[in-house]
N, C-alpha and C positions, 0 to 999 in steps of 0.2 A: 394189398398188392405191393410187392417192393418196390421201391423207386430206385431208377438203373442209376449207373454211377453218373452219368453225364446229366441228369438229371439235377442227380443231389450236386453236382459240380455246380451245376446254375443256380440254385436256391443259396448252395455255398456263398457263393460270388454276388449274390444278391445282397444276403445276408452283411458281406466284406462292407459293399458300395451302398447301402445305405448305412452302415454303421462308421462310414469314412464321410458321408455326407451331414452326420448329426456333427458327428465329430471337428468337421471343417465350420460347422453351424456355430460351436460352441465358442472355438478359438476367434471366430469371428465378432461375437458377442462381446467374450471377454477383451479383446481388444479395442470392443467401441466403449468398453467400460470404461479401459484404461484410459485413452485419450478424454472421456468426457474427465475423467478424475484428474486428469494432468490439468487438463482447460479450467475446473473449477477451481485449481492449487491457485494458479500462475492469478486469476481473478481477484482470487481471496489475499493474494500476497499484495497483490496492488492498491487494491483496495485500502489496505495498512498503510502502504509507503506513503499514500495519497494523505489520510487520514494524518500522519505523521508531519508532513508536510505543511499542513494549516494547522496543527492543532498545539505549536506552539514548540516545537525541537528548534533545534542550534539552526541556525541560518535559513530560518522561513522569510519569507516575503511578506508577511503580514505586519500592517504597519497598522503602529499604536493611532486610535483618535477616540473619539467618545463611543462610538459603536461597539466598544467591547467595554463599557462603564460599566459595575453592577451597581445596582442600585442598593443606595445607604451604606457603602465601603468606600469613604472617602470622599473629595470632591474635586470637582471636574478642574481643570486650567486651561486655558486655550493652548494649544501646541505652538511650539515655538519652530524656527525651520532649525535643521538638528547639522550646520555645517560646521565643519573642521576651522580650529583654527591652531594658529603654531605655540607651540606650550610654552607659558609664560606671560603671555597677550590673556587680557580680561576681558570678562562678556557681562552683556545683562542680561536679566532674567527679569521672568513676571510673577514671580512668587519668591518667598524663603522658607524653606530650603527650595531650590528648583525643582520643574519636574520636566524641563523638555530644554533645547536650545542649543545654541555656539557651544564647543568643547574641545579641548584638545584631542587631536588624533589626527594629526600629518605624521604621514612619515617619518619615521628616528623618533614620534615622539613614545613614551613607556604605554599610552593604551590605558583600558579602562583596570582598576583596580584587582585583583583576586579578593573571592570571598573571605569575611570575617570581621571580626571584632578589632576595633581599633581607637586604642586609650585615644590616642591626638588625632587631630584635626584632618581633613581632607580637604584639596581644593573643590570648591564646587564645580569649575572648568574639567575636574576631573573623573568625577562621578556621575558626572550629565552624563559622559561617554558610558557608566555603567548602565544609567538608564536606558539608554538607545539600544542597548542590550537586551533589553527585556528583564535588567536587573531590579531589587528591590535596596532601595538606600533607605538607611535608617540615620537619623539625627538624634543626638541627643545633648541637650543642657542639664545635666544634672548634677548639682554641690554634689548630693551625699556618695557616698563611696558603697553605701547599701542599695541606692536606689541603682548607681550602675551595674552591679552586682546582681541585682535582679532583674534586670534588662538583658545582658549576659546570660543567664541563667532561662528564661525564659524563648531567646534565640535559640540557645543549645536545645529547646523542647522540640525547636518548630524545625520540623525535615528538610522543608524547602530553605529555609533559610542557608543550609551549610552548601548551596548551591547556585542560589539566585541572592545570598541577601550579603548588602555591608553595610556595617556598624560605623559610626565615626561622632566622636566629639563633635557641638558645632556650636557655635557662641552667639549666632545670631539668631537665635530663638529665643523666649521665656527662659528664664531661669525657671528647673520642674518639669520641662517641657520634652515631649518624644517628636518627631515627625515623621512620620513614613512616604517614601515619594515613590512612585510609578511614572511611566510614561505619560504625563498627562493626568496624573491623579495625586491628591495632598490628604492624605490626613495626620491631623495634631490631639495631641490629646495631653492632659495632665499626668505625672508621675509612669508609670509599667503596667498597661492593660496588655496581658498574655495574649488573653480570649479575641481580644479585637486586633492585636498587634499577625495573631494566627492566621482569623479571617482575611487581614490585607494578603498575607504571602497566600492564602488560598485561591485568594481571586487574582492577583494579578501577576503571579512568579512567571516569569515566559513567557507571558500574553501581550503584553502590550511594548512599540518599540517599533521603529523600522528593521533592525538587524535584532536576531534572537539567540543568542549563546548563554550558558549558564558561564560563571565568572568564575 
């Protein structure tokens, strides 16, 4: 039997308003997708900053002590309290080379070093401040012009180094002698160990320090 037109008008209209009700269903859906996807961005992004935050970038709060030692890369020195003093005034230390303590960095003074290799000498008042940094300092006493050569040479291998690490003559070591210092951490060794010189900047480039900038 035909169905009259006011009929079909109604099934018409039915057909309209449930197919504008999937359809308000859907855009619904998709909008609680969106926002959950916006909610899970904004989480996953903090989560990084946080992450960034402690794990060792330019200006963390995390300060150097033995809690962040690794074991059998180097050894430990009691921390020294790490305050400013005016450049030119001298300080002690409880090791040689140091690894923590008094340093220049008042005001007008030039600050901790820029990365690199460097034939002459550095003050130690000077480098403490790289330490505090979260920098690595390297010492070396070495005669031969080979043995610096390959100490040089072996820097240039190590990544972190052209970032976290400075070089500097130092006369108060062994003649032969390398020392690598951290915040709080000495190791010495004989002659140009690459491998172990690698291991230090592995473990402790950025990590240890009150204040943490690369140099």
């Amino acid at each position: 039997m035909p169905v009259s037109r006011r009929r079909r008008g109604r099934v018409a209209r039915s057909a309209r308003t449930g197919n504008l009700a999937v359809t308000n269903r859907r855009k619904k859906t998709n909008k609680l997708y969106l926002l959950a996807s916006v909610v899970i961005a904004v989480l996953v992004i903090a989560s990084f900053a946080f992450a960034s935050g402690i794990g060792g970038g330019g200006g963390s709060a995390r300060t150097g002590s033995s809690d962040f030692y690794v074991e059998g890369v180097g050894t430990q020195v009691p921390i020294l309290a790490a305050d400013h003093i005016a450049e030119g005034e001298s300080a002690t230390y409880n090791s040689s080379p140091p690894t923590s303590g008094e340093h220049w960095g008042r005001p007008g003074d030039r600050g901790p070093v820029p990365c690199g290799f460097y034939d002459g000498g550095l003050p130690d008042e000077r480098v403490v401040h790289n330490l505090e940094h979260g920098n690595i300092v390297v010492s070396y006493n070495l005669p031969l012009e080979s043995d610096v050569a390959a100490l040089r040479d072996a820097l240039d291998n190590i990544g972190l180094s052209n970032v976290w690490g400075v070089a500097r003559a130092y006369d108060a070591i062994p003649a032969g002698q390398v020392a690598l210092s951290a915040w709080g951490i000495l190791d010495t060794m004989a002659g140009v160990d690459e491998a172990r010189i690698a291991r230090f900047f592995e473990a402790y480039s950025g990590t240890l320090g009150p204040e943490l900038f690369p140099c």
